[in-house]
C-alpha positions in Angstrom: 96.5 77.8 87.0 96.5 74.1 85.3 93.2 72.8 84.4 91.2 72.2 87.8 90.7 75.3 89.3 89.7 75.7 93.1 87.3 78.3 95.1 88.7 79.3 98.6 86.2 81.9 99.3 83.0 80.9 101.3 80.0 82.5 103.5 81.0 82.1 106.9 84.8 81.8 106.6 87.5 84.2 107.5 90.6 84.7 108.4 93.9 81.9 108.2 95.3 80.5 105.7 94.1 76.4 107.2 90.6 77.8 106.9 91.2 78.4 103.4 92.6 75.1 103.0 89.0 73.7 104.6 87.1 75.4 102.6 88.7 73.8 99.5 87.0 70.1 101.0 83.8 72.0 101.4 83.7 73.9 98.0 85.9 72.8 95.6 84.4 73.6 92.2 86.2 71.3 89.3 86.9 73.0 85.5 87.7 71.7 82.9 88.7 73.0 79.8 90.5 76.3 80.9 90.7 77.3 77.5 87.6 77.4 75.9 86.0 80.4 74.8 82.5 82.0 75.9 80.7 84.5 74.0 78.1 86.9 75.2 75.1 87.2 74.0 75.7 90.4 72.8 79.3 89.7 71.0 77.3 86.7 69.2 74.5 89.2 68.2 77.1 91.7 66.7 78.5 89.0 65.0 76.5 87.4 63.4 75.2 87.3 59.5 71.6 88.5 58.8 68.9 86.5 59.0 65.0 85.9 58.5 63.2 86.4 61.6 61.0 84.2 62.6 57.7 85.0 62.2 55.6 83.0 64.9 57.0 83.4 68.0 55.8 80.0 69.7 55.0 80.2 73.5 57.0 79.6 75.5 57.4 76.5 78.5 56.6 79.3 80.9 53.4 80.7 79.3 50.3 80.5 81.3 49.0 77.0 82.5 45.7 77.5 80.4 47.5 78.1 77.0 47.8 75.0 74.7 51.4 74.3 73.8 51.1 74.4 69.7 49.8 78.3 70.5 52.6 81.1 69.3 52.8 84.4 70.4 51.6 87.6 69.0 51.6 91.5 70.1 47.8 91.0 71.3 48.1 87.6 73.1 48.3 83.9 72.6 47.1 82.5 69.2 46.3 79.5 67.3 49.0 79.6 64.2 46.3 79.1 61.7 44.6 82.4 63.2 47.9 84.6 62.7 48.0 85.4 59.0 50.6 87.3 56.9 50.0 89.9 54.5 53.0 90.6 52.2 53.9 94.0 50.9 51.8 95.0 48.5 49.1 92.8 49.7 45.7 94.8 51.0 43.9 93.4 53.7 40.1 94.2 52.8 37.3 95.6 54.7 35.7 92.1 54.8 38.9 90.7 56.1 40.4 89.0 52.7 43.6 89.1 51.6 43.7 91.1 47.9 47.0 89.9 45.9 48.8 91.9 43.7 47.5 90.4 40.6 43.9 91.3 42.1 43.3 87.7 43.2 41.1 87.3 46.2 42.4 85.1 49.4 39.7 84.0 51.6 40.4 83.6 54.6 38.1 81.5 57.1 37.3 82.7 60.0 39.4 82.1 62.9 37.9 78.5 64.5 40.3 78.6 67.9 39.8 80.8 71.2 42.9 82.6 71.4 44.3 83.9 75.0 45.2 87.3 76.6 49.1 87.6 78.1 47.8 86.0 81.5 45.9 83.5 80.1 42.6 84.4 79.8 40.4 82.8 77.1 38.7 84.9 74.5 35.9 83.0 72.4 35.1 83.4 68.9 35.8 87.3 68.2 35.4 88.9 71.3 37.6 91.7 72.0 40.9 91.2 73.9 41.3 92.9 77.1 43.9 94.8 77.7 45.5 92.8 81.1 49.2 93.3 82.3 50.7 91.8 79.3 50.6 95.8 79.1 52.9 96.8 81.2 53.4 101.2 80.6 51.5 103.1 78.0 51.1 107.0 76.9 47.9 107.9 75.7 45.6 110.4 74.9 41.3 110.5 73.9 39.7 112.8 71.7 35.3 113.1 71.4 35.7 112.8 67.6 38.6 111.0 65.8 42.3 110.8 64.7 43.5 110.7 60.9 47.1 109.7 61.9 49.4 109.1 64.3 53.4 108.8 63.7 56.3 108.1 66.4 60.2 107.5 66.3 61.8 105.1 68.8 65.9 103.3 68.8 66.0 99.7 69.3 67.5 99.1 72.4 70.6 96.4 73.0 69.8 93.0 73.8 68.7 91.7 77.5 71.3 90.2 79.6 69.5 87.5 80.2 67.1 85.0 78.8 64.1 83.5 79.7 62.3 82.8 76.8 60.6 86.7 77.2 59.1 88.5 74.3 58.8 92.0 74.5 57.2 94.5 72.6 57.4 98.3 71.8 54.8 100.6 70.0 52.6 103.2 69.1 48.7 102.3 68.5 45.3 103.8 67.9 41.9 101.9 69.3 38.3 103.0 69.7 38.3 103.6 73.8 34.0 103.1 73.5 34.1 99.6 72.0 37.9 98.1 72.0 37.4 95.2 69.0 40.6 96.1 67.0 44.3 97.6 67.9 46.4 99.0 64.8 49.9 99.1 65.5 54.0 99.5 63.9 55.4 97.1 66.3 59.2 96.2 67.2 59.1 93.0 68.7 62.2 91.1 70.7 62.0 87.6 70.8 64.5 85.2 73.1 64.6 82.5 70.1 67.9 81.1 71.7 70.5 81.6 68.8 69.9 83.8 67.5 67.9 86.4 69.4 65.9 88.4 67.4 64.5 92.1 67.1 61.8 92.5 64.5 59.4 95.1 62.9 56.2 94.4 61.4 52.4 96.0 61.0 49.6 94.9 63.1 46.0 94.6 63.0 44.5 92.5 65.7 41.1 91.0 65.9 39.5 90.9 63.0 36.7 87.5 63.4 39.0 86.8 65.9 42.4 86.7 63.4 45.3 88.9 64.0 46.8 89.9 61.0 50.6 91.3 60.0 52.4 92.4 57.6 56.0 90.6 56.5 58.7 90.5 59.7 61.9 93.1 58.7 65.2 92.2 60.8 66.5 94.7 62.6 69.6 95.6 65.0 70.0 97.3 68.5 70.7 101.0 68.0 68.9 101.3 64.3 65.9 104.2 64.5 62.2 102.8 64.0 59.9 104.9 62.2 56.2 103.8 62.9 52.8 105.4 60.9 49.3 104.7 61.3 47.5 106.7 58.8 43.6 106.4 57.5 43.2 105.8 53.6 40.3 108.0 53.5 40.1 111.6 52.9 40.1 114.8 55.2 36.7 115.1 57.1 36.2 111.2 57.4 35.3 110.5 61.1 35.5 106.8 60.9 37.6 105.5 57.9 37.0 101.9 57.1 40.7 100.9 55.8 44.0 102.2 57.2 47.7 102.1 56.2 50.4 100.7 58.9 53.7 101.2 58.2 57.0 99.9 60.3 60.3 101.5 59.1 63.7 101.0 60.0 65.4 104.3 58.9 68.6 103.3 59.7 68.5 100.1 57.0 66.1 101.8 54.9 63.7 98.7 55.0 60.0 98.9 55.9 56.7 96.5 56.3 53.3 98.0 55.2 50.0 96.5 56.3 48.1 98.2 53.7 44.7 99.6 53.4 43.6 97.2 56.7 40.5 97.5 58.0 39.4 99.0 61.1 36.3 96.2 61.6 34.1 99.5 62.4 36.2 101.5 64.8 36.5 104.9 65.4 40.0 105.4 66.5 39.5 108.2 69.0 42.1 106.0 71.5 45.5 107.0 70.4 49.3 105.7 72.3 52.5 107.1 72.0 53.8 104.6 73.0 53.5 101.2 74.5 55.4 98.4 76.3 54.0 94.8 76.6 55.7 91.8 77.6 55.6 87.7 77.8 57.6 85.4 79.7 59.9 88.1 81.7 61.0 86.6 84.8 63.9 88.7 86.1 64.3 92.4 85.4 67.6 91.4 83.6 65.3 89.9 81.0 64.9 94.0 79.9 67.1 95.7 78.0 70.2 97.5 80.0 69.2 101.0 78.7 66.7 101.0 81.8 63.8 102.4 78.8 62.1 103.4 76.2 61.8 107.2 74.0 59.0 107.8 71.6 60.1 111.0 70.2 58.8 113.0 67.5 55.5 111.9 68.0 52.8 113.8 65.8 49.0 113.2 66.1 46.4 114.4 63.6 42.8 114.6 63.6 40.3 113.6 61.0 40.4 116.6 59.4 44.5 116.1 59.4 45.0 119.0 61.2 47.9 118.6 64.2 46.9 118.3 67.7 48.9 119.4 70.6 47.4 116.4 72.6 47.4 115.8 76.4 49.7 112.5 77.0 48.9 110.6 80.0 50.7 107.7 81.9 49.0 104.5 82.3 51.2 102.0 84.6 49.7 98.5 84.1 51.8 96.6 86.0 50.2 96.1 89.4 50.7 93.1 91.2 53.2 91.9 88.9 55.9 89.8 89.5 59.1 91.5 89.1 58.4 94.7 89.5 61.6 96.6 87.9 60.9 100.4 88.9 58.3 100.7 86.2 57.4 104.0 84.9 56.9 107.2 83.0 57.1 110.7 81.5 55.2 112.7 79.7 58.6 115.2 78.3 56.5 117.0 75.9 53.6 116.9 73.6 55.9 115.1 71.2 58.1 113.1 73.5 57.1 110.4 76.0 59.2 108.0 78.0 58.2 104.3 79.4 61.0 103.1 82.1 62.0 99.3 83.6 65.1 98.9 85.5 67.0 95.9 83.4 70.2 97.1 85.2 69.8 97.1 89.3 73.1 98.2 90.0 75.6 98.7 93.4 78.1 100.9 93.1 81.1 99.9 95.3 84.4 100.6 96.3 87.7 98.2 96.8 90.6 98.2 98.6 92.7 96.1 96.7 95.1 93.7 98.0 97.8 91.1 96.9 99.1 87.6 98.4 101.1 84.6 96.9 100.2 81.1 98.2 100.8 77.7 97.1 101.8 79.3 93.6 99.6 81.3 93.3 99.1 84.8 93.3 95.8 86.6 94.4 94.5 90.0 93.9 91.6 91.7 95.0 89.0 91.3 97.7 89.5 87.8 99.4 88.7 87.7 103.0 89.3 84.3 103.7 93.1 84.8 102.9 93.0 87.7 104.7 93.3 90.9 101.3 91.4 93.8 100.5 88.1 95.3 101.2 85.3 96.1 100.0 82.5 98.8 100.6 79.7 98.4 100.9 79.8 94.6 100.7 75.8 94.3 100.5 74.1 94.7 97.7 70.1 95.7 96.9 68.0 92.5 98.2 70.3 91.8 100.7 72.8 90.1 99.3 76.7 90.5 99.7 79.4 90.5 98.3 81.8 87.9 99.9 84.9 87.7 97.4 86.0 89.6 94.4 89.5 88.4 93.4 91.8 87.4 90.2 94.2 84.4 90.0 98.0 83.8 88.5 99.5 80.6 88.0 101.9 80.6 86.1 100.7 81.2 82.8 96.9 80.8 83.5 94.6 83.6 85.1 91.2 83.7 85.8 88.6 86.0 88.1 85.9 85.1 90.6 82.8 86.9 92.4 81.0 85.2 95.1 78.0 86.5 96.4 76.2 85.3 99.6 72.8 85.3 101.5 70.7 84.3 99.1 67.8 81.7 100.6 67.3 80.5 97.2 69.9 79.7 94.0 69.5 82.9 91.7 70.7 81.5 88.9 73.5 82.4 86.8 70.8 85.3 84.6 71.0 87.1 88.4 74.4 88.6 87.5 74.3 90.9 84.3 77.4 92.1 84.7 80.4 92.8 86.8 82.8 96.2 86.4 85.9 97.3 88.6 88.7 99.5 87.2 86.7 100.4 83.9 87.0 96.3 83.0 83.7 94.9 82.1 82.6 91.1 82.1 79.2 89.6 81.7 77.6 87.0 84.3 76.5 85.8 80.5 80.3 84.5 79.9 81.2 83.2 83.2 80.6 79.7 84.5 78.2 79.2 87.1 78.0 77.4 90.7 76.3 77.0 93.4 77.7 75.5 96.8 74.9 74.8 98.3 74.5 76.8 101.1 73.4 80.1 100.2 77.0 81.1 98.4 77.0 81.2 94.5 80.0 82.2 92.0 80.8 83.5 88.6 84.2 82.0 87.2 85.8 83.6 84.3 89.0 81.4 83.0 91.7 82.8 80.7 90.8 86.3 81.5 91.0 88.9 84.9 89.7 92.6 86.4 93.5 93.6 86.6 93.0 94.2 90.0 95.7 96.2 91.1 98.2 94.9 93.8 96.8 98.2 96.6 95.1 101.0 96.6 91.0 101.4 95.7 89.2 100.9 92.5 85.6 101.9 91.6 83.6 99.0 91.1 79.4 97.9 90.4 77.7 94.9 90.2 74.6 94.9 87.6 72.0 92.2 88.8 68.8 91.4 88.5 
């Protein structure tokens, strides 16, 4: 194929070859530059040197209308920068909420002068606790009348979201005092869609102190390394309600960690403990979640004040009502020291095709193409209502490229609706393709330079991952 390429296949048309050669007037889709290359987000990921994180996520153009823009994001909600304060390893963060150096110096820090926000928006004045709204979105939890000593939980990074929408999510274990919520302590991995490149993170929380949230140093991490998170109190055995508490994030796999050391609890008795957590910002398609469809807090071990092991009670908490998507959120209790927090980042159809072949004009099709008359496909809708119209690869002469057109949709998708598209165990992500739209409810994915290898008959197991 030379360097304009043309789509045949459109909603509505069938059949003969001078329908096909109509359709090209009405949706003719003009490429240039055949030969340039697309990387995924994920080969860009893999390759890419390490970096330093960055370590105030700001918010996003989609954050709620009430947030100021200059705010950044943080694991407990929108804050003003100067109200989100590092502590470096080593570093203690004192009872009184100062910052002791490791020379012994003393850091005061001012009290926090902003409001700072909840994940919908919602102010919180001066030092009032956050609530805990649907920026939560599972949780595992368990209560006890007295106190915990320490709590410790193992969880993988997942792979990078398909898509992007400027979503920060969020994955942990934490301890609170369920009569009076004021502080959350917390190892958290954080993801952050900072456009290139995307980042996972680790670091220690402690959120509100006088309104401050407080973390230790960001560690960069990768999909598939094992997080190693530890909330433990400083005090000894028999303590009900220590003052200062160690937080430690660790990736095992790079042997790094971030400490937030000897932080206080501003009061609390942690008798609130999570296995595990998931919040979330800025997700607006449930392709905007990892594909691996969840999260596993395994080896999970809780202790009571005393630091004797408990066999404790998980319990599922889904805080996600009346959220927008909703992506089959969920969760399992496995065993006392394994829970499980599901999304669905993958919808997926499974389909099959009956492939066929035709040369026109110079070029050669394979695949599903109705309008030309080759192939078939079953089912062709998909969940939501949407169809498959054409699936189909293109020779011409030295050029190739592939093609998926989906119909009925009322509204344009946009191109983070595809994920990814697989037939004959060959892979390509919606991520890589160029994107249209013709204008009347059909849209298309175009890879150039590469195909499916769709054979010239028979059937071939295919699925379309979408959000």
């Amino acid at each position: 194929m030379n360097k304009h390429s043309r789509v045949f296949a459109l909603k509505g048309f069938r059949g003969k070859f001078e329908q096909a050669l109509r359709i090209i007037k009405v949706f003719s889709v003009v490429l240039t530059g055949i030969g340039m290359s697309v990387l995924s987000t994920h080969n860009a990921f893999s390759q890419m040197q390490v970096v330093p994180p960055t370590e105030q996520t700001p918010a996003r153009p989609n954050r709620p209308a009430g947030v100021p823009e200059n705010y950044v994001t943080t694991p407990n909600g929108y804050f003003h920068p100067s109200c989100v304060i590092e502590v470096k390893e080593k570093e203690t963060l004192r009872v009184d909420g100062q910052i002791q150096h490791v020379d012994g110096s003393i850091e005061n820090v001012a009290a926090c002068g902003y409001s700072h926000y909840t994940a919908r928006g919602e102010i919180v004045t001066g030092a009032e606790p956050p609530t805990i709204t649907h920026s939560w979105i599972d949780s595992e939890s368990t209560t006890t009348s007295s106190s915990f000593g320490e709590l410790i939980a193992s969880w993988i990074v997942p792979p990078t979201p398909p898509s992007n929408d400027g979503q920060t999510l969020y994955y942990f274990p934490g301890m609170e005092d369920s009569n009076d919520v004021i502080s959350i302590i917390q190892p958290v991995l954080g993801y952050s869609d900072g456009g290139s490149p995307d980042l996972w993170s680790i670091a220690s929380w402690n959120c509100c102190i006088s309104g401050t949230t407080y973390h230790s140093s960001f560690v960069q991490v990768n999909p598939g390394d094992v997080i190693l998170g530890t909330i433990r109190s400083t005090c000894a055995a028999g303590v009900l309600s220590c003052a200062t508490w160690n937080i430690t994030t660790e990736d095992e796999t790079l042997g790094s960690s971030t400490t937030l050391s000897s932080s206080s609890s501003d009061g609390q008795t942690f008798n609130w403990a999570f296995a595990g957590v998931l919040e979330v910002y800025s997700v607006v398609h449930c392709t905007d979640y990892p594909a691996n469809e969840g999260i596993i807090f395994s080896n999970v071990a809780l202790y009571d004040y005393n630091f004797n092991k408990v066999t404790p009670g998980w319990s599922f908490t889904n805080w996600s009502s009346g959220l927008t998507p909703q992506c089959d959120y969920g969760g399992a209790v496995d065993s006392s020291t394994e829970v499980t927090l599901d999304y669905n980042g993958t919808p997926s159809n499974n389909l099959t095709m009956t492939s066929g072949n035709l040369g026109y004009r110079g070029v050669t099709y394979y695949g599903y193409y109705p309008t030309i008359g080759i192939g078939a496909i079953n089912p062709t809708s998909l969940t939501g209502g949407d169809g498959v119209f054409a699936w189909f690869d293109t020779y011409e002469g030295t050029s190739k490229a592939s093609y998926l057109v989906i119909s009925a949709f009322s509204a344009d998708p946009g191109a983070g609706w595809l994920a990814s598209a697989t037939c004959g165990g060959v892979t390509k992500l919606g991520s890589t393709a160029t994107y249209s739209n013709d204008g009347y409810g059909s849209v298309q994915w175009y890879w150039s330079g590469s195909v499916f290898q769709f054979p010239g008959s028979g059937t071939v197991d295919c699925s379309v991952v979408h959000n």
